[in-house]
C-alpha positions in Angstrom: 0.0 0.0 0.0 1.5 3.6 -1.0 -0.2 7.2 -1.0 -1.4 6.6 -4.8 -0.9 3.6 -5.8 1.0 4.2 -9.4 4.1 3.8 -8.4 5.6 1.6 -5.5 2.5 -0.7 -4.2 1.5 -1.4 -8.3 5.5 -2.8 -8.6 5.7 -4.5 -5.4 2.2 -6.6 -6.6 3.6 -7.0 -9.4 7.1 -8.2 -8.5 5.1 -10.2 -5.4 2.8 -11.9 -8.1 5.7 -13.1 -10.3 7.4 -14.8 -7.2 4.4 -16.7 -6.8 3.5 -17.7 -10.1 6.9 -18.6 -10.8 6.8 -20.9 -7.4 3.7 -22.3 -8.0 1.8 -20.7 -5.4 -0.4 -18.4 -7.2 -3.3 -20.6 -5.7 -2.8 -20.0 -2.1 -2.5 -15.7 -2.4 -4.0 -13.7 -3.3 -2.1 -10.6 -4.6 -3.6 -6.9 -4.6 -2.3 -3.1 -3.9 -4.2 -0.1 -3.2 -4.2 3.3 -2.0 -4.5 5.2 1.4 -5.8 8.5 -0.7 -8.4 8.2 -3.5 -5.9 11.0 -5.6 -5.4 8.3 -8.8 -8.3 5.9 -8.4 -8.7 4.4 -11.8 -5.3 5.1 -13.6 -2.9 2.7 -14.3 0.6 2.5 -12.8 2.9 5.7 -13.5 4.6 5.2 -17.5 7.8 5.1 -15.3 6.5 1.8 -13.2 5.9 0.3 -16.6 9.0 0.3 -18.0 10.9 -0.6 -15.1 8.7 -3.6 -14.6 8.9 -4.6 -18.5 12.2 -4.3 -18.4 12.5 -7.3 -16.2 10.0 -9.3 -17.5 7.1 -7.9 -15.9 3.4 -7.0 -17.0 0.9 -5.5 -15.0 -2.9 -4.6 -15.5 -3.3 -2.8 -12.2 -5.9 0.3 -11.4 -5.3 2.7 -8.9 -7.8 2.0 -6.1 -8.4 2.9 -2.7 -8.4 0.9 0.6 -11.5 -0.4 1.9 -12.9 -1.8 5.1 -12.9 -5.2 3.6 -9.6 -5.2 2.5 -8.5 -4.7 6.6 -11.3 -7.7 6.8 -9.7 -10.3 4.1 -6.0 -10.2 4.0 -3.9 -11.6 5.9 -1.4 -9.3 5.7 -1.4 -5.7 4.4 2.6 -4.3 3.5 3.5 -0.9 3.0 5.9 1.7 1.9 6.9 4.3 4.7 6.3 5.5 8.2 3.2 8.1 7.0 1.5 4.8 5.1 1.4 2.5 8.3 0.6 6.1 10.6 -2.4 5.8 7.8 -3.3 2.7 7.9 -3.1 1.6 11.4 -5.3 4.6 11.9 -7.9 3.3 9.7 -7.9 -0.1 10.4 -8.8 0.9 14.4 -12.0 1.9 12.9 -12.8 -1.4 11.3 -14.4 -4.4 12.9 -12.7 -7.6 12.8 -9.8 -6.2 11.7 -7.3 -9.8 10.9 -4.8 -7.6 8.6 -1.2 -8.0 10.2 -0.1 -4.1 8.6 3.7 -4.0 8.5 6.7 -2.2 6.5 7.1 -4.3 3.0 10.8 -3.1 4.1 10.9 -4.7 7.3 11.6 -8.0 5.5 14.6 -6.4 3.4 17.5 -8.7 4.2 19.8 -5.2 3.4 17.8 -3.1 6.3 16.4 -0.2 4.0 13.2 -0.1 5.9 11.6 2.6 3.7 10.6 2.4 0.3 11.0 6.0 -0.7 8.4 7.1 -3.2 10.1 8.0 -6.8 7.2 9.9 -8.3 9.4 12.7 -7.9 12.8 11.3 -9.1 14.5 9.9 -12.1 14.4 6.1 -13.9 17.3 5.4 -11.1 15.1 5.7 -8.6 12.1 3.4 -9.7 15.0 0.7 -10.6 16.0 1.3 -6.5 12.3 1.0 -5.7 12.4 -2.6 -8.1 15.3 -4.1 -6.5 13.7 -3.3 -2.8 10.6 -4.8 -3.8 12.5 -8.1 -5.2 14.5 -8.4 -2.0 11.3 -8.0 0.9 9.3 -9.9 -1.5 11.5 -13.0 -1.8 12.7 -13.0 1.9 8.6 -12.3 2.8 7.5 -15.2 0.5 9.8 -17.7 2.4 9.1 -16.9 5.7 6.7 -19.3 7.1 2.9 -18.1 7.3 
């Protein structure tokens, strides 16, 4: 989850989804991101995201949407980008019943420590590749810890 979901929760589905598939587990998760604002609800991922993903091999028909009460309700786990994000989400999830969503830092699972996955809507190619390599990394070590 990210502020608007075009950017770093759209790659790390993506990314997250691959894993799976290529592990043969695309049939026990199920694989989603959304937004904490409703800013971009309906666009697809920034151009940038794209062509970072398809460069490694990576499609994606993902739609900007926003965060909903069931989602809190239905995952098992909800991962996201920075300190403001889970400030966000923890907040919002207080005001759902039933709440079963374990909300951690996607970077918490980085075996290389960067905890935050900065937001690159504001930088250059470099920095979506950065956000790419994160997202491989918490992903990977994520997917192998035991659920």
């Amino acid at each position: 989850v990210s502020i608007g979901n075009i950017c770093r929760s759209p790659i790390a589905e993506a990314v997250f989804r691959k894993l799976v598939t290529d592990e043969k587990l695309d049939n026990k998760w199920m694989t989603d991101s959304a937004a904490v604002s409703d800013w971009n609800v309906g666009r697809s991922p920034d151009a940038r995201a794209l062509s970072c993903l398809r460069n490694h091999g990576i499609e994606t028909a993902h739609k900007a949407r926003q965060i909903t009460k069931e989602d809190f309700q239905t995952f098992d786990y909800i991962l996201c980008m920075d300190e403001s994000n889970l400030r966000d989400l923890k907040r919002k999830s207080n005001q759902v019943n039933a709440c079963k969503a374990k909300i951690e830092l996607l970077g918490s699972y980085d075996p290389q420590k960067q905890l935050i996955i900065e937001d690159p809507y504001y930088g250059s190619e470099k920095d979506f590749e950065t956000v790419y390599e994160q997202c491989v990394r918490c992903c990977k070590a994520f997917l192998e810890k035991p659920h």
